[in-house]
C-alpha positions as CSV (number, residue, x, y, z in Angstrom):
1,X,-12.6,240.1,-37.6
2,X,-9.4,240.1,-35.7
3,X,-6.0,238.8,-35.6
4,X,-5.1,235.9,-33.3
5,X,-2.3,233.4,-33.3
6,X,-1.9,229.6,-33.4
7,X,0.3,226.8,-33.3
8,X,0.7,224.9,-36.5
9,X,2.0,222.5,-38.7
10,X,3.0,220.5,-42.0
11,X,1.5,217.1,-42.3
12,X,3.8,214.7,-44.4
13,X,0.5,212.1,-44.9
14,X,-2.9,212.0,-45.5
15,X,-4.8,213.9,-48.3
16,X,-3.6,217.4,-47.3
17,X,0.0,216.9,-46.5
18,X,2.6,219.2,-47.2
19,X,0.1,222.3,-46.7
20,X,0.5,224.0,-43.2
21,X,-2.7,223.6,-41.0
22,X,-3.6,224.6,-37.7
23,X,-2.1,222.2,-35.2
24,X,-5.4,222.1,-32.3
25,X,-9.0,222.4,-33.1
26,X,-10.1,225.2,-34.7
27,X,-11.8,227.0,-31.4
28,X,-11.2,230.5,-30.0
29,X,-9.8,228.5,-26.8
30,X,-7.0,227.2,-29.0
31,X,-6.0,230.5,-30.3
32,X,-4.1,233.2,-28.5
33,X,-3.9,237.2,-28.3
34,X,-0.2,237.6,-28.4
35,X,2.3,235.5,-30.5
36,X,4.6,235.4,-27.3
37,X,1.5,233.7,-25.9
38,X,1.1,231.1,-29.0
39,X,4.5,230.5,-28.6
40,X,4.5,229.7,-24.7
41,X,2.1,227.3,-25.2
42,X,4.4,225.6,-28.3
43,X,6.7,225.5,-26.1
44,X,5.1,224.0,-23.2
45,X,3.3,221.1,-25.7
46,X,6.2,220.5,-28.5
47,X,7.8,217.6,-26.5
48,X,4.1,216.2,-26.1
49,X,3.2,217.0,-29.6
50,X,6.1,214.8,-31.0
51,X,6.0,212.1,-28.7
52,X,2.1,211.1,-28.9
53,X,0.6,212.8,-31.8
54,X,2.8,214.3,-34.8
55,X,6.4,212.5,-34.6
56,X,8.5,213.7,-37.1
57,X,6.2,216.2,-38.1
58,X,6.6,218.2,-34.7
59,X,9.4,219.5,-37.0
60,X,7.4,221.7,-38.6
61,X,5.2,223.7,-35.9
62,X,5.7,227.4,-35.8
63,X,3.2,229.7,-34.3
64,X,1.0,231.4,-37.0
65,X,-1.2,234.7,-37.3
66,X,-4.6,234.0,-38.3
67,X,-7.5,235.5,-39.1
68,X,-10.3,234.9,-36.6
69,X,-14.1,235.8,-36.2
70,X,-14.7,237.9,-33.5
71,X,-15.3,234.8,-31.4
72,X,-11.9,234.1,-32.0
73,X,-12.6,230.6,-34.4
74,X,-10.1,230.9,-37.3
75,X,-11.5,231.9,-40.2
76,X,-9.7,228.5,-41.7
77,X,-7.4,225.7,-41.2
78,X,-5.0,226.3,-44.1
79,X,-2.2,228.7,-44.4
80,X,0.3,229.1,-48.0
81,X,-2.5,227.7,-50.2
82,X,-1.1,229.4,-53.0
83,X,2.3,228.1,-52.5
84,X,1.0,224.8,-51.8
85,X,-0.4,224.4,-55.1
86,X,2.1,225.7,-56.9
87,X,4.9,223.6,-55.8
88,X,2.4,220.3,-56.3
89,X,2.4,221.5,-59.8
90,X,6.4,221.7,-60.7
């Protein structure tokens, strides 16, 4: 196991919005050593990211640590389950 980081974000639709997800697929390639790294490459693709794909939601990225298999494939998709569920609750 080892520690990489990722670009992600909050999804305001479909059935897991609100929770924080990885942004790209979840493949070593999308994941990177360093956050200064992660966040070069937010920075490179937010202007994309909110034209094309996310829209408002490009409002939420932030680069992430996440626990990867040594291959570097995250070991999940979701970050702030916990918190997630708790605040769906209230």
């Amino acid at each position: 196991m080892k520690t990489m980081y990722a670009v992600t974000h909050i999804p305001s639709d479909g059935p897991m919005k609100g929770m924080r997800r990885l942004t790209f697929a979840n493949q070593g390639r999308n994941h990177c050593e360093t956050r200064e790294e992660a966040q070069a490459k937010l920075d490179l693709l937010k202007d994309q990211l909110k034209e094309k794909i996310l829209g408002k939601d490009a409002e939420t990225l932030e680069v992430r640590p996440v626990k990867c298999y040594d291959h570097g494939d995250a070991m999940g998709i979701y970050f702030d389950i916990a918190d997630h569920y708790e605040s769906s609750e209230e």
